[in-house]
N, C-alpha and C positions, 0 to 999 in steps of 0.2 A: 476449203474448210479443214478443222487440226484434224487428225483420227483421233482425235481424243471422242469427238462426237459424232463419227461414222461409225457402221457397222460394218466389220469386215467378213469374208465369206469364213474364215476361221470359226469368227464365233455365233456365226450364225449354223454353222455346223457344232462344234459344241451346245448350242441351246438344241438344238437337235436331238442331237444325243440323249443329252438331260432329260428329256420329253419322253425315250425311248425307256433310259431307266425307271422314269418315275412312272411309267406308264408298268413295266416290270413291276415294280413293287407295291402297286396300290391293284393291281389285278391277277397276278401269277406267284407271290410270294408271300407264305406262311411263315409266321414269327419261328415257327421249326426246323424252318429251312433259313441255320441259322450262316451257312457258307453264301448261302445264293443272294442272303441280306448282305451280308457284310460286301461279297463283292459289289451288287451295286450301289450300297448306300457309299462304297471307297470312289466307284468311278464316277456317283457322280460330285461326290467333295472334291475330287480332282479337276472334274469339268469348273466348279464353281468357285476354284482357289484359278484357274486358266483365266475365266471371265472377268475376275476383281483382277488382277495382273495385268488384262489385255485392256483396261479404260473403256469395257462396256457404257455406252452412253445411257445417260439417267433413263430418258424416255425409252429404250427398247429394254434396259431391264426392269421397269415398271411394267410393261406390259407381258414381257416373258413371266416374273415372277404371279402376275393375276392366272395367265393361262398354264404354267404347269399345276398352279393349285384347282385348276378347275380341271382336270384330269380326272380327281380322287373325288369332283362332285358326284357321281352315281353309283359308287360303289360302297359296299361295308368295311370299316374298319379289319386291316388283317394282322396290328400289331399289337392290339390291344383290346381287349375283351372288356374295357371300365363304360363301353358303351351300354352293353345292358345294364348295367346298374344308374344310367343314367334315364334311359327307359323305364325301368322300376319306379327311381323318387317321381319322374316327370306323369307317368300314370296315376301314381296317389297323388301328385299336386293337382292335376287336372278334375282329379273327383273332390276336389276341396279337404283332403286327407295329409296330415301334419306329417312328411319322411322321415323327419327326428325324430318323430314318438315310438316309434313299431321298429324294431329289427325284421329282414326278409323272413328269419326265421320262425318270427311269432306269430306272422302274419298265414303263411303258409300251415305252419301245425297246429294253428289255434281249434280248427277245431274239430281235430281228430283228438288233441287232449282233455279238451270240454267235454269229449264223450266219454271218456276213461276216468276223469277227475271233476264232474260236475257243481264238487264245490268251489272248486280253484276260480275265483273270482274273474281275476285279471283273463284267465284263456277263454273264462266262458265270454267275457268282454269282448275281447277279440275274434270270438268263434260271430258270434254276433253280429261283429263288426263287418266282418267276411261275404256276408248276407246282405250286407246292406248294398254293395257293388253292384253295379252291371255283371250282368254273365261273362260276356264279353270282355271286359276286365279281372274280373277270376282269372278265367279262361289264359290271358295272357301274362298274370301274375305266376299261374303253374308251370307256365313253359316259361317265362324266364328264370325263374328260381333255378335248375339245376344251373343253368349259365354266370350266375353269377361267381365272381372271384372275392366275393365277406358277404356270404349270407347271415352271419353269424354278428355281425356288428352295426351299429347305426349308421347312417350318414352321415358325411361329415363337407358335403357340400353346400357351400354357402347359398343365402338366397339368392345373391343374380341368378348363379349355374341352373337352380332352382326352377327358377322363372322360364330361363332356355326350355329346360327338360318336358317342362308344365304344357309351354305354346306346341313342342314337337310331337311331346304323347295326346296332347289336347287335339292338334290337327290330323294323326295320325296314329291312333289308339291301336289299331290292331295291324299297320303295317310300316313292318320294322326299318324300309326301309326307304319309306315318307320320312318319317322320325327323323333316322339319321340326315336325311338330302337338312331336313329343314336345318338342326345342327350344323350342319356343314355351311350353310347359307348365314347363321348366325358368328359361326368363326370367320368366314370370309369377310362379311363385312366389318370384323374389328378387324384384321389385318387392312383392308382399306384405308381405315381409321389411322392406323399404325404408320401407314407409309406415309400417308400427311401430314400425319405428327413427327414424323424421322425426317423430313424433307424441313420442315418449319423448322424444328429445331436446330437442325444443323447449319441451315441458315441464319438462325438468331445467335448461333456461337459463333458464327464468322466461319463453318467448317467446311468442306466440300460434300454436296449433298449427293455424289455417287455412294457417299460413304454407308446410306441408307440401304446400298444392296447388299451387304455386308449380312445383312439382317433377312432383309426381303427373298434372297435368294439363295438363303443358307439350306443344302439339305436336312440337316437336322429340323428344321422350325415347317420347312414345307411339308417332310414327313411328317412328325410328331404331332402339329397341330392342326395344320386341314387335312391330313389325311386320317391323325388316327383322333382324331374328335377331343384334343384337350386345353381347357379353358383359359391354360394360361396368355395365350389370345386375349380372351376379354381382359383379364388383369394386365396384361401388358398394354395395351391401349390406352384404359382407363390412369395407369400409373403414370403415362407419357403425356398424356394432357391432363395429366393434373400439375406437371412441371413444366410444360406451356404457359398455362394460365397462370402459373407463378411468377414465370418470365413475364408475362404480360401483366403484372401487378393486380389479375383479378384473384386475391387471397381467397373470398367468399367460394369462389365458383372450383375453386383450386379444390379446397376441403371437401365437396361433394365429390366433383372426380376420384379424387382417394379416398373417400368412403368405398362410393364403387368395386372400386377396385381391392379394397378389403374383403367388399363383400361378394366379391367371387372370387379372392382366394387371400387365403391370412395374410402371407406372405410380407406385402405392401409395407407392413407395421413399423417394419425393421428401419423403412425410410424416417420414423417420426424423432427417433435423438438430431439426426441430422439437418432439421429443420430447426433445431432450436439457435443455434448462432447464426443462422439466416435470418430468421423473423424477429427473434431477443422473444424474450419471456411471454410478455405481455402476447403479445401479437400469436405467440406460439400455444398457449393457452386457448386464446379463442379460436385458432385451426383446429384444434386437437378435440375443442368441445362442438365444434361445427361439424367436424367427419364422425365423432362418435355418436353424435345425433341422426346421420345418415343410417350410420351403420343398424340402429338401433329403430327407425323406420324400415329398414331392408329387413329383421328378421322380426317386427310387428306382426306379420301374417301368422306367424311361426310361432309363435311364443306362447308355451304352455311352463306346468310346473317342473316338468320333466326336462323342458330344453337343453340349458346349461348343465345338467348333470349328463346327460347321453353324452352331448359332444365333446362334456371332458372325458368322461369313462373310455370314447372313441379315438380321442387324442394322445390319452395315458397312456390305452391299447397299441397307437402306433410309436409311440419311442418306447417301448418299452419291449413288444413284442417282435414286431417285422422286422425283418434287414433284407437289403438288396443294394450292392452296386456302392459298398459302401467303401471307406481310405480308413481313417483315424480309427473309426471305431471298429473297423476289423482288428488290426495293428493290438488295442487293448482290449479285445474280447480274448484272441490270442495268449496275451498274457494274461487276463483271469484263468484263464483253463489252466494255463501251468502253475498259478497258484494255488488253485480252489479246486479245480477238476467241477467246474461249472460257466457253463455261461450267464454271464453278469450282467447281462443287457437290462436287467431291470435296476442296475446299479446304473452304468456307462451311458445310456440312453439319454435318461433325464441329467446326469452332470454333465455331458457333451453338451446339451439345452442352454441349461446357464452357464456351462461358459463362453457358447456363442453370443448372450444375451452381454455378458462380461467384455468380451471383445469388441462387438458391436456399438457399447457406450465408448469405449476408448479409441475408438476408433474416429468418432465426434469429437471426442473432447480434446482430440489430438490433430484434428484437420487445419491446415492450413493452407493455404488461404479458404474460406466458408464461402465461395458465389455461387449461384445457380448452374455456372457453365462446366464447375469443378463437381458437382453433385452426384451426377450417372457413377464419375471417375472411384467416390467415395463409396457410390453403395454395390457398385460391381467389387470391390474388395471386401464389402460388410455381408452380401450374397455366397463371393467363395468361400469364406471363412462358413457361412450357414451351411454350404455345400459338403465341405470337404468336414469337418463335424455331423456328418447326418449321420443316420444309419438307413435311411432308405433314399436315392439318388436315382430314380426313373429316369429315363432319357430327355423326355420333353420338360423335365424339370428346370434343364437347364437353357433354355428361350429367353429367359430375363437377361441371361449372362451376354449371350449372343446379340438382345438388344442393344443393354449397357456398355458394349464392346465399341461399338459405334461412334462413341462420342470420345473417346481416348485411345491412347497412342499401344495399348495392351493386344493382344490378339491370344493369348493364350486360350481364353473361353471358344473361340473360334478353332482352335485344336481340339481343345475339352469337347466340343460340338460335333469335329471329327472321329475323337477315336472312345463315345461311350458307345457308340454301336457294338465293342466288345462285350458287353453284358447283356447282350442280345444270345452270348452263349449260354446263357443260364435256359432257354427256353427249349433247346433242342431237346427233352424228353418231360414229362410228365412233373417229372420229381425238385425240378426247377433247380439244378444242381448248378453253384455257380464256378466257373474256371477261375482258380486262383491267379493263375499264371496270365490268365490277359486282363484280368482286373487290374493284376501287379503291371503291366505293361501299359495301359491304359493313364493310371495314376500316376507312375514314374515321369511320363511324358509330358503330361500335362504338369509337373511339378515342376519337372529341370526348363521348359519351355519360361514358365511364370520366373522361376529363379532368374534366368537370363535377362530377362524382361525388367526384373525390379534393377537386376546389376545395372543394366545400359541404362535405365533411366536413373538411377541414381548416381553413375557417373557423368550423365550429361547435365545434370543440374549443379 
């Protein structure tokens, strides 16, 4: 038999290992403890850059990447705190209570102000409102609230996310850490989904379907999303069979999947210029009103007068206020200050927006050859380009990248997957201070890695 599909006692020591790290960092290691992260999240991208080298066979990295994700099934998230607020919306969805409409904060003071300001309409509403709950949901609404990281702002999670939050706090209302197992039982099974769909696909391009571990067995995607509960999971799934079903010529059944997939996380969107010289107009047209009819069933429950205004007010709030982890728009925030002696984010924010929006069409209009099998290729460059233009760039943001990797000859995002555990320095104190200098080492890397990558394939074509 070749060793391409044996296991040899090497790497069954390295998946070992793996098991050993990840076991470290999903039970022994705070986001504070930001040396003891970076070492293991280093040893084990080393273990998993050894495993794609050493011709790990399909079937035992299938089965390694199910089992070190069920490691992080029993335990609470340690690198990320976006889980309470996933408890929050999923407790008012469960009591039939609209997330979008209430800020944590109005909900909470309403009616201590109702009693200071009894004519103030809107808080005595809400004082009201407060009353109308279970105790027991009060109860757990006051203890999440110090915990959350935007008390202060709306939700801006889509209805899928929604729906998860809804079944977890629905089945497990006062124990937090029912909730989470359920969540975690919900992201595992899109990763399931995920590996089927990377397995199909790679096959229907004619590619090698170890290529799937790439993905499957990336520390970044196994921390970030079954371990620290984030949905781009569902969206990655749902994104991947909707260009399955493409492949397989069912267009109707396509447009739902990528509704889906919108609607637990925007993101998706960026794919729709790109479908237009695939489908031609007409054909692209009735995708386009097929998925916004989904989309638009997916936030029917949801839909009050206030909706679309919150979640843009929520949207504006984040390009315009946050940063984290960010390239470009550091670089000219930098230079506003030595113009202005201000930070210009409410300027740089929203023009980094549209001019990824700008890039993004020309990057369609400019694709050649347009097939299905060239498509990952086009939106993993439409993706960086979104990326490297952010001004907020979380870890597990970048999952999509590391999917789309998969199907082209690029690995950079697979560095990029490697070395953002740098910005994991920003968490060692309170004041969330971020290190310039491994930002700058971080992004350097990942830029001159991509340079190289564009040269060689531009000179091999």
């Amino acid at each position: 038999m070749s060793t391409r599909f044996t296991t040899s006692p090497l790497q069954i020591l390295a998946l070992f290992l793996s098991g050993l790290m990840y076991g470290a960092l999903a039970y022994a290691t705070p986001r504070t403890q930001f040396w003891q992260l970076l070492a293991l999240l280093a040893g084990a991208f080393g273990l998993y850059v050894y495993l794609l080298k050493s011709h790990l066979s399909l079937r035992v990295g299938l089965v390694a990447a199910f089992l070190l994700r069920m490691l992080w099934l029993p335990v609470l998230p340690n690198l990320s705190d976006d889980y309470h607020r996933f408890r929050w919306d999923g407790l008012l969805v469960a009591q039939g209570v609209n997330p979008f409409q209430y800020r944590p904060d109005e909900l909470v003071s309403g009616a201590v102000k109702a009693s200071v300001n009894p004519s103030d309409t809107t808080i005595t509403q809400l004082s009201t409102f407060n009353h109308t709950l279970p105790a027991t949901v009060n109860q757990q609404l006051t203890t999440l609230y110090p915990k959350l990281n935007s008390p202060h702002y709306y939700s801006v999670y889509p209805p899928v996310c929604q729906a998860a939050f809804g079944l977890a706090s629905g089945l497990f209302p006062t124990n937090e850490l029912g909730a989470v197992i359920i969540l975690r039982l919900v992201v595992l099974l899109a990763e399931a989904g995920t590996a089927a769909l990377l397995v199909a696909l790679l096959s229907a391009f004619g590619q090698t379907r170890q290529r799937a571990l790439w993905y499957l067995l990336n520390p970044l995607v196994v921390a970030e999303l079954t371990g620290n509960l984030h949905f781009e999971a569902l969206m990655i799934c749902f994104a991947l069979l909707a260009l399955w079903l493409l492949v397989q010529g069912k267009r109707s059944r396509s447009a739902v999947a990528l509704g889906l997939a919108v609607g637990t996380k925007l993101l998706p969107v960026l794919v729709l210029p790109l479908l237009i010289k695939r489908l031609g107009w007409r054909q692209f047209l009735r995708y386009s009103i097929m998925m916004g009819a989904v989309i638009a069933v997916l936030f029917l429950p949801f839909f009050s007068l206030d909706l679309l205004h919150n979640i843009n007010r929520s949207l504006t709030l984040y390009f315009s206020k946050f940063e984290f982890n960010a390239s470009v728009y550091y670089v000219l925030r930098s230079i506003g200050y030595r113009l202005t002696g201000y930070n210009e984010i409410a300027i740089i924010g929203p023009g980094l927006a549209r001019a990824t929006a700008v890039l993004a069409l020309w990057l369609a209009w400019r694709e050649k050859p347009a097939s299905w099998a060239t498509l990952p290729r086009t939106l993993l460059f439409t993706l960086t380009i979104y990326y490297l233009f952010a001004i907020v760039v979380h870890p597990w943001y970048l999952a999509p990248l590391v999917a789309l990797s998969v199907f082209t000859t690029y690995r950079f995002a697979l560095v990029w997957s490697g070395m953002v555990v740098l910005s994991y320095a920003a968490y060692q104190t309170s004041a969330y201070l971020e290190n310039s200098w491994l930002l700058g080492l971080e992004y350097l890397t990942v830029l001159a890695v991509l340079a190289w990558e564009l040269r060689r394939n531009t000179v091999s074509t």
